[in-house]
N, C-alpha and C positions, 0 to 999 in steps of 0.2 A: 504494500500500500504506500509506503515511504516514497519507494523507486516511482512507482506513478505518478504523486503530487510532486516529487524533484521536474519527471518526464514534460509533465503539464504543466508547469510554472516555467520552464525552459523555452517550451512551444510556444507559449504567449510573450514571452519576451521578446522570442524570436520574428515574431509574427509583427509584433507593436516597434522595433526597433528598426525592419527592416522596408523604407518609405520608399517610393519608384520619385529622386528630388533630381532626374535627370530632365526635365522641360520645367522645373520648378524653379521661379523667381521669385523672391521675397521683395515686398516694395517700400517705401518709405516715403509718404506722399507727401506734399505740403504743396499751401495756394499757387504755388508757379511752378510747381517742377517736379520732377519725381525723378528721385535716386535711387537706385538701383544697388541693393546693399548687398546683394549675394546673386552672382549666376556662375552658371556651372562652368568650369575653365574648357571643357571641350566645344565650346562654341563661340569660344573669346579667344583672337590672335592677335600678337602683336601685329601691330601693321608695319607691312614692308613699304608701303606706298609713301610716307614720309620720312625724312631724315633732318632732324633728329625725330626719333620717336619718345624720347625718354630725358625725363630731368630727373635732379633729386633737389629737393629742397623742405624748409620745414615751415609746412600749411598750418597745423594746429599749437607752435610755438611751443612744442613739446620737450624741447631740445634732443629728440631724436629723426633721422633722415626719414622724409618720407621719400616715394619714391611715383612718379605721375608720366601713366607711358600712354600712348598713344594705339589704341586696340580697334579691332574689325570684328562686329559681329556677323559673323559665318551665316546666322541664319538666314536675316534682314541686309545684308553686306553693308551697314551701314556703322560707321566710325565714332565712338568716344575717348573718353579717358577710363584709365583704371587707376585708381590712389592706391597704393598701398602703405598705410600709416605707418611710424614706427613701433607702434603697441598692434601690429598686421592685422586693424582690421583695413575691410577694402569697402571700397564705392567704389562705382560705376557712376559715370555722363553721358548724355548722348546715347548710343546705340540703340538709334529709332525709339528714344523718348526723350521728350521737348527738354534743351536744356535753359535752366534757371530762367524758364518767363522767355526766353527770347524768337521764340518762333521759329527756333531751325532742332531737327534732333538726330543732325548728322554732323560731327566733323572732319568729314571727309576734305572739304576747304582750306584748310588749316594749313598756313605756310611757313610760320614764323612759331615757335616753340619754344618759349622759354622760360624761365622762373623771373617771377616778379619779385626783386627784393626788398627782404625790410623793410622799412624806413623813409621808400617812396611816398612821392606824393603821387596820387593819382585821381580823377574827377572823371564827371561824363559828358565827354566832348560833343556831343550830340545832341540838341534840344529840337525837337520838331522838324528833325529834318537838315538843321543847321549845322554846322562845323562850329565850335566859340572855341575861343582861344582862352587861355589860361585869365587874363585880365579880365572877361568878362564870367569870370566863375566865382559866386560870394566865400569866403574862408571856409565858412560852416559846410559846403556842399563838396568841399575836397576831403579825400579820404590818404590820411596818409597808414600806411600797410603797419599792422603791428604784428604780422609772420610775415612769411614768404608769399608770393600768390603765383598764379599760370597765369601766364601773358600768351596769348593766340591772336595768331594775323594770317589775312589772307597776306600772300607774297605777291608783293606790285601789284594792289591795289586798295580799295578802302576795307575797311571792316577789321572788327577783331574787338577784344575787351581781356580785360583782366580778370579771372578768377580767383575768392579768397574767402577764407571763413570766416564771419561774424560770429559773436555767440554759437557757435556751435553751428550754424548754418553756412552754405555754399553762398553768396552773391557775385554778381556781377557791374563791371562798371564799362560803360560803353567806350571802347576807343574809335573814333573815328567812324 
């Protein structure tokens, strides 16, 4: 009788432990955007398609390397980032879901890759349409970076922004 309840306490564990999390994404939603906190590495590639594909820098002021590469989702073929923190956990951006509010959820565009450092100042160049230049930007509306952030551009032409964490949150600041 012993050997039984051992057999059937095994078989339920077995049974309750063992989940089919191969097309399974876990999501993290908020009003602009949805990050992407866990997908399966077999359907995430680094991308060959840009150079550089990979910074290291530190997003959450941790004082440990994070590390933000530039990846192709296989399913969708369509292009994010992958974080991987230095306490490893990972986010995802992009890969055919909208990043931070901004109406594209591919970055497949992306020419310029680099880390945004420290201490920067940076604002959003862009009001309605417009280009403003730094003198017509009030103090209060520049952000100057208190980690590292991902600077993205298209190459020889307009577009791109900075990404960086607030409070614990992903935003973005329009360049150009």
């Amino acid at each position: 009788m012993k050997q039984l309840i051992i057999n059937f306490c095994l078989t339920i564990l077995t049974l309750t432990s063992c989940s089919n999390t191969q097309n399974e994404i876990k999501k993290t939603e908020t009003s602009d955007e949805v990050i992407i906190s866990q997908v399966i590495d077999d359907t995430i590639t680094d991308s060959k398609k840009h150079n550089p594909n990979f910074i290291l820098c530190d997003l959450d002021g941790d004082n440990l390397s994070d590390s933000v590469k530039i990846v192709l989702n296989k399913k969708n073929e369509k292009y994010g980032l992958k974080i991987i923190f230095g306490n490893k956990k990972v986010e995802y951006l992009g890969l055919g879901k909208q990043v931070l509010g901004q109406d594209f959820d591919n970055l497949d565009w992306v020419g310029i890759f680099e880390k945004a450092p420290k201490g920067e100042v940076y604002f959003n160049n862009v009001i309605g349409g417009e280009i403003i230049t730094e003198e017509d930007v009030k103090e209060s509306d520049k952000i100057k970076l208190s980690n590292d952030g991902i600077f993205i551009h298209q190459y020889e032409s307009c577009g791109g922004g900075v990404i960086y964490l607030k409070n614990g949150k992903f935003e973005w600041i329009q360049q150009e």
